[in-house]
BAFI-3210 file (N, C-alpha, C; in Angstrom, 3 decimals, decimal comma, padded with zeros to 6 digits):
// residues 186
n [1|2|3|4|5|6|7|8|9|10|11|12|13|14|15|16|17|18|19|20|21|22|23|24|25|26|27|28|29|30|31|32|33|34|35|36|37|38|39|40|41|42|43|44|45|46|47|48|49|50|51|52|53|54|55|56|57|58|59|60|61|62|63|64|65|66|67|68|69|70|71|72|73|74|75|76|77|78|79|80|81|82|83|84|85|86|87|88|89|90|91|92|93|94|95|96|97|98|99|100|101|102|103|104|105|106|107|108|109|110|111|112|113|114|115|116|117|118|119|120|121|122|123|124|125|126|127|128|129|130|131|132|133|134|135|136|137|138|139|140|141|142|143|144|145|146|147|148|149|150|151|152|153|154|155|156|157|158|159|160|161|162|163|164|165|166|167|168|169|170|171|172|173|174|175|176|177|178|179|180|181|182|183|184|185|186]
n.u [015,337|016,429|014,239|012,724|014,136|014,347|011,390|011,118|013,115|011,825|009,417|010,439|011,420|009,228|007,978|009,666|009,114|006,658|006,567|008,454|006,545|004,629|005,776|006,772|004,302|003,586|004,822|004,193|001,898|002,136|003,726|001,660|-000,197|001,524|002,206|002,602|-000,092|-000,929|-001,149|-001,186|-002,094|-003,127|-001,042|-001,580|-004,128|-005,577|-004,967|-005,854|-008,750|-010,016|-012,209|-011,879|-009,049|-009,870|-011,336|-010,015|-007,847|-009,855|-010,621|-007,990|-007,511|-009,265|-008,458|-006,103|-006,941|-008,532|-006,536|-005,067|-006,120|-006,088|-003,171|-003,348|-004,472|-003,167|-001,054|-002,181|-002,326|-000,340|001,017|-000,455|000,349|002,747|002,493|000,852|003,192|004,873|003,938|003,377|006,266|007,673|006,564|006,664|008,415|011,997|011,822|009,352|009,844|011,433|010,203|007,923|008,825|010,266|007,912|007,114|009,039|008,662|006,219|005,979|007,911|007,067|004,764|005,909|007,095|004,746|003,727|005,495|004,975|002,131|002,628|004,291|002,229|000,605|001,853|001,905|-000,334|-000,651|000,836|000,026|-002,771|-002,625|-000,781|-003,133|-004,752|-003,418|-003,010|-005,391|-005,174|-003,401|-004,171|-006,534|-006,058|-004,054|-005,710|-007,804|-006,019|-005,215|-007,909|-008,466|-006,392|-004,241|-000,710|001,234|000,151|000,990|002,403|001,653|003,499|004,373|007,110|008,360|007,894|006,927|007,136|006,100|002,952|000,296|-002,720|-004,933|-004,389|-004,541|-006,200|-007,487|-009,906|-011,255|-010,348|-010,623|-013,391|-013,818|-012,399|-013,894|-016,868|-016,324|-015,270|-017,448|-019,121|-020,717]
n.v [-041,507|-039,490|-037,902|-039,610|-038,767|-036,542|-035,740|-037,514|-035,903|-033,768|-034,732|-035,442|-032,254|-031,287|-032,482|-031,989|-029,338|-028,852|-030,624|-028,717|-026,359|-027,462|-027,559|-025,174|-024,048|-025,527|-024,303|-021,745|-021,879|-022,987|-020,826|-018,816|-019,764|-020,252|-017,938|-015,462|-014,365|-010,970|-007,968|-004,702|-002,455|000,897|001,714|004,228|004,699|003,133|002,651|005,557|005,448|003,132|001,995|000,481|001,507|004,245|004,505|003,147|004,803|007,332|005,731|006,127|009,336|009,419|007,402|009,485|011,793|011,453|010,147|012,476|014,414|014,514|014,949|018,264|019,502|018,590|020,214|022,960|023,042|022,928|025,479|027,346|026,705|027,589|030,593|031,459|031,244|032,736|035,415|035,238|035,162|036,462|037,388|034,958|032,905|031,881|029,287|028,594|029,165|027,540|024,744|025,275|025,860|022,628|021,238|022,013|021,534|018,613|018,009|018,567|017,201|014,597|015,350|015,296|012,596|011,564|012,644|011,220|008,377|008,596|009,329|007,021|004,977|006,137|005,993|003,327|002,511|003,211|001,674|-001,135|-000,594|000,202|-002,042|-003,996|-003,140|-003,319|-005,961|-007,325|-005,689|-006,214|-009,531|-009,576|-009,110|-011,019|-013,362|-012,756|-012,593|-015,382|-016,457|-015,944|-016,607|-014,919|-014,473|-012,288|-009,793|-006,526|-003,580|000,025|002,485|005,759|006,234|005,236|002,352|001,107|001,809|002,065|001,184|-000,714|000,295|-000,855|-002,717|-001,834|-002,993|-001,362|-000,186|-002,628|-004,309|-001,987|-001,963|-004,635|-004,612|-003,217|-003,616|-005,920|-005,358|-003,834|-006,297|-007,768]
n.w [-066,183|-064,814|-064,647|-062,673|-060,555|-059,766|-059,027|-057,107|-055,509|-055,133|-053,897|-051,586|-050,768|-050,441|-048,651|-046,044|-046,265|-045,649|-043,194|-041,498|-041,424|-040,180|-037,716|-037,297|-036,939|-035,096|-032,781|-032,766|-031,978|-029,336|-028,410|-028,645|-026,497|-024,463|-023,688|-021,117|-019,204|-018,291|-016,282|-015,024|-012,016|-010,941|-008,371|-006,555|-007,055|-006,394|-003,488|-003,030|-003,448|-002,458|-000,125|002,351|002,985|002,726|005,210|007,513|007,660|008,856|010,964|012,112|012,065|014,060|016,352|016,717|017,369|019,602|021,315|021,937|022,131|025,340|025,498|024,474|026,781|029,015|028,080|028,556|030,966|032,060|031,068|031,716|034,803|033,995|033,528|036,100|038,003|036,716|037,349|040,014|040,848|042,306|044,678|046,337|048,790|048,277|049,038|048,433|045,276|044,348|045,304|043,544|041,265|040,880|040,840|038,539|036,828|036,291|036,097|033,329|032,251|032,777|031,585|028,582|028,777|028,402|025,769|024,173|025,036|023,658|021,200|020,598|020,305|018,518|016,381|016,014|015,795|013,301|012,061|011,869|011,313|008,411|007,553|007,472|005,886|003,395|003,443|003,078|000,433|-001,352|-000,616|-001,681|-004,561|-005,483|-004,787|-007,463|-009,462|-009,560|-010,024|-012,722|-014,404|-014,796|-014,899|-013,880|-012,024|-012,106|-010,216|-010,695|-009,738|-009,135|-008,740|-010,740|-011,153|-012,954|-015,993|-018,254|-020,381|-021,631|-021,860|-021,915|-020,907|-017,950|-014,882|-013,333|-012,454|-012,301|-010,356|-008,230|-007,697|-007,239|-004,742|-003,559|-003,162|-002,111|000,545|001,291|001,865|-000,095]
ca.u [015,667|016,391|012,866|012,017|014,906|013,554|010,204|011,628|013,638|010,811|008,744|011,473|011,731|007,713|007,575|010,286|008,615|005,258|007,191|008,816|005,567|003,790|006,970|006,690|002,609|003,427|006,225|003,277|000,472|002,541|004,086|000,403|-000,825|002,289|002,266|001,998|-001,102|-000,344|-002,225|-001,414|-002,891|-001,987|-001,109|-002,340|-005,775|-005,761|-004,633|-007,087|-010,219|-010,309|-012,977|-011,423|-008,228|-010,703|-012,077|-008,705|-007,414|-010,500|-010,271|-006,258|-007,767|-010,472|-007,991|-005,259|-007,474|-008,744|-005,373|-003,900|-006,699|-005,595|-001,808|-003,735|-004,805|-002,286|-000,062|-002,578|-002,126|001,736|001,018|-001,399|000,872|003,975|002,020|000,872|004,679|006,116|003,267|003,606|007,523|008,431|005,619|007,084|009,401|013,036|011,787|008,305|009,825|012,272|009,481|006,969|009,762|010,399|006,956|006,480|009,673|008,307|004,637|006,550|008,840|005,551|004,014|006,946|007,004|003,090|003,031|006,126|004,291|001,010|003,358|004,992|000,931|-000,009|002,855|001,847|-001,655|-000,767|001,249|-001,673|-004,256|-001,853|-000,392|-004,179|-005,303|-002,291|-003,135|-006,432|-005,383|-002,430|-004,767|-007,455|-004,985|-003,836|-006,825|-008,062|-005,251|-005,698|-009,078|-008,797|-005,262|-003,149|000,715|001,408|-000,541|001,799|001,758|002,218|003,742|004,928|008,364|008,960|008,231|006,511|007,044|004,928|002,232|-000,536|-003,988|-005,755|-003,720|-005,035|-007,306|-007,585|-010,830|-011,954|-009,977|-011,300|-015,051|-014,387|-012,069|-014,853|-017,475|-015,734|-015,140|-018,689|-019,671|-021,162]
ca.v [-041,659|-037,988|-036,910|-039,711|-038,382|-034,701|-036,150|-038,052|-034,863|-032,660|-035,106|-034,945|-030,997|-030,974|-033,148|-031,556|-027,823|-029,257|-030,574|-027,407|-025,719|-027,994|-027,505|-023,213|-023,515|-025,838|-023,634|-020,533|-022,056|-023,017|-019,373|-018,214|-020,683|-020,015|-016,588|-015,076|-013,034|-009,825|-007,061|-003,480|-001,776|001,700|001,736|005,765|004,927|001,719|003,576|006,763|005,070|001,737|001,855|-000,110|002,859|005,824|003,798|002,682|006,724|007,851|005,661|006,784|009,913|009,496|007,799|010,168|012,678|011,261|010,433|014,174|015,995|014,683|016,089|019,137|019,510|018,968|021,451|023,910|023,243|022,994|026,545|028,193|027,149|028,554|031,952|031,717|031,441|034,185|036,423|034,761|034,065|037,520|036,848|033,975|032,635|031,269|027,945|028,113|029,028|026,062|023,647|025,350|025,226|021,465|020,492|022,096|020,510|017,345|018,037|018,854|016,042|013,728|015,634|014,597|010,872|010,828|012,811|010,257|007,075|008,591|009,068|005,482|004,329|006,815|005,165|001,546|001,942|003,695|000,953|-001,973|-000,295|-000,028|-003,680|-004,567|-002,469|-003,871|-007,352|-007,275|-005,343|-007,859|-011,092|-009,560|-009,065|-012,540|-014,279|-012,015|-013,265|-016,726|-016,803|-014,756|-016,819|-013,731|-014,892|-011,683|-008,135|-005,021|-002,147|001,251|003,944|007,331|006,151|004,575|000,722|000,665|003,402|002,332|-000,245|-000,722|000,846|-002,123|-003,839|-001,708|-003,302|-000,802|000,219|-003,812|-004,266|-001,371|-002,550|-006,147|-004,368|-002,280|-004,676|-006,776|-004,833|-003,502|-007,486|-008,030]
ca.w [-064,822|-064,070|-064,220|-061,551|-059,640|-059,729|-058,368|-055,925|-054,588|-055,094|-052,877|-050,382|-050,454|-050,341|-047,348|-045,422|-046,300|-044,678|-041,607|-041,150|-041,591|-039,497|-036,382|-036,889|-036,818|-033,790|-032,143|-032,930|-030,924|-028,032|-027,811|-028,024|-025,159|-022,918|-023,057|-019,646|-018,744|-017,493|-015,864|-013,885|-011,393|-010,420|-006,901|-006,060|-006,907|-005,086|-002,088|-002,684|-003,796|-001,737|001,017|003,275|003,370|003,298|006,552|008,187|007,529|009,044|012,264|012,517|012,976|015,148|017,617|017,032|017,936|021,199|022,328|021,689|023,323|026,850|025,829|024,906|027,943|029,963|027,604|028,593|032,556|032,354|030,233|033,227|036,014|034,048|033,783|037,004|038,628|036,424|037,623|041,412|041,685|043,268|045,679|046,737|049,000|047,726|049,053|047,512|044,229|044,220|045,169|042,499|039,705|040,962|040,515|037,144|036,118|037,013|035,598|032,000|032,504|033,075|029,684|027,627|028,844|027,887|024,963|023,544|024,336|022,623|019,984|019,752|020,464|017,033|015,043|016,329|015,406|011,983|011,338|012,490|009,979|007,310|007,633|007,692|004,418|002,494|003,394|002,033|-000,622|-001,753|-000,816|-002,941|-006,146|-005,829|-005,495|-008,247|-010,345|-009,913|-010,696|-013,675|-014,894|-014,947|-014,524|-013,316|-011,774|-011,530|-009,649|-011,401|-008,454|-009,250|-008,726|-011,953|-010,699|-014,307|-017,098|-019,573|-019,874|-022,894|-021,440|-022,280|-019,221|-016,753|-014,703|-011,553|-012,267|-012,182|-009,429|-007,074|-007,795|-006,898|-003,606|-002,980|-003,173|-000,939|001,589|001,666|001,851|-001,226]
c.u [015,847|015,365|012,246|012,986|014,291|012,501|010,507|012,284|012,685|009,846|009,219|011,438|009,964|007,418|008,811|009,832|007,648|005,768|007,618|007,816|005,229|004,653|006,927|005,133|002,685|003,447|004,931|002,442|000,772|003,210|002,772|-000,076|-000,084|002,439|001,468|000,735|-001,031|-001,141|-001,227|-002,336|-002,300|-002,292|-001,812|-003,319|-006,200|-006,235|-005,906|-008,592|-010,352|-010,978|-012,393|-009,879|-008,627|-011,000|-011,152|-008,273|-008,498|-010,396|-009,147|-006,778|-008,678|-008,970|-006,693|-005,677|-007,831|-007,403|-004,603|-004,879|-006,163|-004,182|-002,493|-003,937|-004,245|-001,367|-000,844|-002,399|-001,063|001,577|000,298|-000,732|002,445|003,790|001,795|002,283|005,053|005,234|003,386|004,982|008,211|007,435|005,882|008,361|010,550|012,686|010,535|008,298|010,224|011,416|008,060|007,784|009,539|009,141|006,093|007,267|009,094|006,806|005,048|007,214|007,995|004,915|004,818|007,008|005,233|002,882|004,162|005,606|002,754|001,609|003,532|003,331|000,250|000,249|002,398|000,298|-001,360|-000,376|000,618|-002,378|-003,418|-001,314|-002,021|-005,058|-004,186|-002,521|-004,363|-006,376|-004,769|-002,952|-005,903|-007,277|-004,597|-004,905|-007,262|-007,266|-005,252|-007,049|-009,136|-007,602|-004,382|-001,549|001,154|000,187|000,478|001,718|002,469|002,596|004,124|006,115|009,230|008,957|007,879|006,665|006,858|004,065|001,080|-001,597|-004,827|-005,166|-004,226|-005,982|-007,543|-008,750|-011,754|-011,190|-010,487|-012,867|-015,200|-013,697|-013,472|-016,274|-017,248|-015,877|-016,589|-019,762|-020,681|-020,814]
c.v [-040,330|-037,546|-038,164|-039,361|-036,986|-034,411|-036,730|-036,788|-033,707|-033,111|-034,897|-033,486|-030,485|-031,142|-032,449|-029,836|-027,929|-029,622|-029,285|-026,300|-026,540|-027,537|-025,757|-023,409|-023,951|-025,262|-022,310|-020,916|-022,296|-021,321|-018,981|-018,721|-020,556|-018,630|-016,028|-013,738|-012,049|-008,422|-005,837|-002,891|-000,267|002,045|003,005|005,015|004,414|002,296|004,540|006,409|003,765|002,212|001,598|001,200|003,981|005,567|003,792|004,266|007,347|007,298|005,820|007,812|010,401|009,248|008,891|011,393|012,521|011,061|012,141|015,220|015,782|015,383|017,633|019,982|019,589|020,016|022,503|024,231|023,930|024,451|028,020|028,235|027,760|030,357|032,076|031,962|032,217|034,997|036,309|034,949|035,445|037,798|036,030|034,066|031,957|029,493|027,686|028,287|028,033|024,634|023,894|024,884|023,570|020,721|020,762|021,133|018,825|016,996|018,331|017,614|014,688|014,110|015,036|013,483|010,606|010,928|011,602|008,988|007,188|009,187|007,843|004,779|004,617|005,758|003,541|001,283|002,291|002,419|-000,864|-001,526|-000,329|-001,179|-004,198|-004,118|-003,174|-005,232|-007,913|-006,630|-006,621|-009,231|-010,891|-009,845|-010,607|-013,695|-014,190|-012,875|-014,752|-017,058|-016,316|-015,037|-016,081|-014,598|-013,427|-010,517|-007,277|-004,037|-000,623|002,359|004,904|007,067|005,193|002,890|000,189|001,493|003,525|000,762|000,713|000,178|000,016|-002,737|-003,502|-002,360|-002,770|-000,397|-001,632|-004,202|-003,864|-001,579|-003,558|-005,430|-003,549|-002,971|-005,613|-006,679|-004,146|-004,997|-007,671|-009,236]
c.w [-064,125|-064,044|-062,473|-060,464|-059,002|-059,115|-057,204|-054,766|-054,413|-053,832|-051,708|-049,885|-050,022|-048,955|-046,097|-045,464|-045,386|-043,544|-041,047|-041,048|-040,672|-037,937|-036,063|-036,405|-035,319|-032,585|-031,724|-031,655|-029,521|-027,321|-027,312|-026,810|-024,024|-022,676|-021,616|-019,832|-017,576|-017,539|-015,269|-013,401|-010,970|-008,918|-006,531|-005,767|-006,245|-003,671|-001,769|-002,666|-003,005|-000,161|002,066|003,482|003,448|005,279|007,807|008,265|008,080|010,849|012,780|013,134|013,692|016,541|017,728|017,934|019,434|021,920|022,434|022,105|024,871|026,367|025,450|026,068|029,125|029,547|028,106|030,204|032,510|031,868|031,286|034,581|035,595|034,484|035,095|038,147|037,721|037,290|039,336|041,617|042,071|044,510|046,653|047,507|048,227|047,731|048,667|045,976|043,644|044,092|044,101|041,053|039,668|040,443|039,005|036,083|035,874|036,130|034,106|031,734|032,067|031,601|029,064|027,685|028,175|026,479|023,886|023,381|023,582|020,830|019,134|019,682|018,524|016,041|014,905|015,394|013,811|011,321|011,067|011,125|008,890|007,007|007,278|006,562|003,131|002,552|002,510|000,940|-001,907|-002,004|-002,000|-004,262|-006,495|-006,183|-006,926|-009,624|-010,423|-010,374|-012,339|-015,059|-015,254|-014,301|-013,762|-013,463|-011,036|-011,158|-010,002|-010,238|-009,375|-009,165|-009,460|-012,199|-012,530|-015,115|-017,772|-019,493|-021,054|-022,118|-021,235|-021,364|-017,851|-015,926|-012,908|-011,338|-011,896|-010,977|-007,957|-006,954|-007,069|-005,552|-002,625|-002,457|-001,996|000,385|001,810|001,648|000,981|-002,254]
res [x|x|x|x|x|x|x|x|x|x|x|x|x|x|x|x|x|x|x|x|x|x|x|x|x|x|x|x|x|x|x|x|x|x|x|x|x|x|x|x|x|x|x|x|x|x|x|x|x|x|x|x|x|x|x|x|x|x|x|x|x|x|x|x|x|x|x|x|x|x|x|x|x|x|x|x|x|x|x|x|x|x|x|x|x|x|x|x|x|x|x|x|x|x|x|x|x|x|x|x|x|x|x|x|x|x|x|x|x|x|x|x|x|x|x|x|x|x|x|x|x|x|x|x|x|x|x|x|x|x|x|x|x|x|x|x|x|x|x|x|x|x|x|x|x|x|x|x|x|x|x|x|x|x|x|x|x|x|x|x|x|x|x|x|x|x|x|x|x|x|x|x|x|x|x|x|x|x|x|x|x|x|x|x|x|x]
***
């Protein structure tokens, strides 16, 4: 009777090894299958190499430029009729210096109100093309990632957002191809 006992518990310890084996192999394949897929990109390159921000940074300064030659321009008046009244204002009467000062004040006064709103105009547009390069960059990444089943894509900055990452994760060079691409309608 003790040997069919011994068999009996052996069957028991057999069949409970194989369950337990069968529940880790299980436990295994579901880790493997839920593991998240995960990518970086590193932001710089994004930034430096993406068409669409060479493009956007190129028409910034196109119009920066056209708006800041008219204050040029007038800095150079306001700059010709100062010289001209130092070189004039002992020439002058007391009451034509008063009403020349007045009207330079006034013509400086007038520069400063212009060259401030082609200021807040600079900042508005900088911040327009930049809102508008980031959107497409962002919608690209996402789509990107859903097609592609990535659970997450991270972005590597210079300011530590990531501070280490495999190599084999990068995918900024597959990234800026399909951005590039894109944006050159392809």
């Amino acid at each position: 009777m003790s040997n069919g006992n011994t068999n009996k518990k052996l069957v028991v310890l057999v069949s409970i090894t194989c369950i337990l084996a069968m529940v880790s192999v299980c436990f295994c394949i579901y880790l493997y299958i839920s593991k998240p897929k995960m990518a970086f990109v590193y932001n710089n390159r994004i930034l430096a190499e993406y068409n669409g921000v060479k493009e956007g940074q190129q028409l910034y300064r196109e119009k920066e430029k056209t708006l800041t030659a008219t204050l040029d321009t007038l800095e150079n008046e306001i700059n010709s009729l100062l010289k001209n009244y130092q070189n004039e204002s002992r020439q002058l009467s007391d009451k034509e210096n008063m009403l020349t000062e007045s009207m330079i004040k006034r013509r400086q006064a007038d520069y400063f109100n212009y060259k401030k709103a082609i200021e807040d105009k600079i900042k508005e547009e900088d911040t327009k093309l930049t809102a508008a390069v980031m959107h497409q960059i962002d919608s690209y990444i996402a789509e990107f990632g859903k097609k592609n089943g990535y659970t997450y894509i991270l972005g590597a900055s210079n300011e530590g957002s990531l501070f280490f990452a495999n190599d084999k994760e990068d995918i900024t060079d597959i990234i800026l191809e399909g951005l590039n691409n894109t944006y050159a309608g392809k």
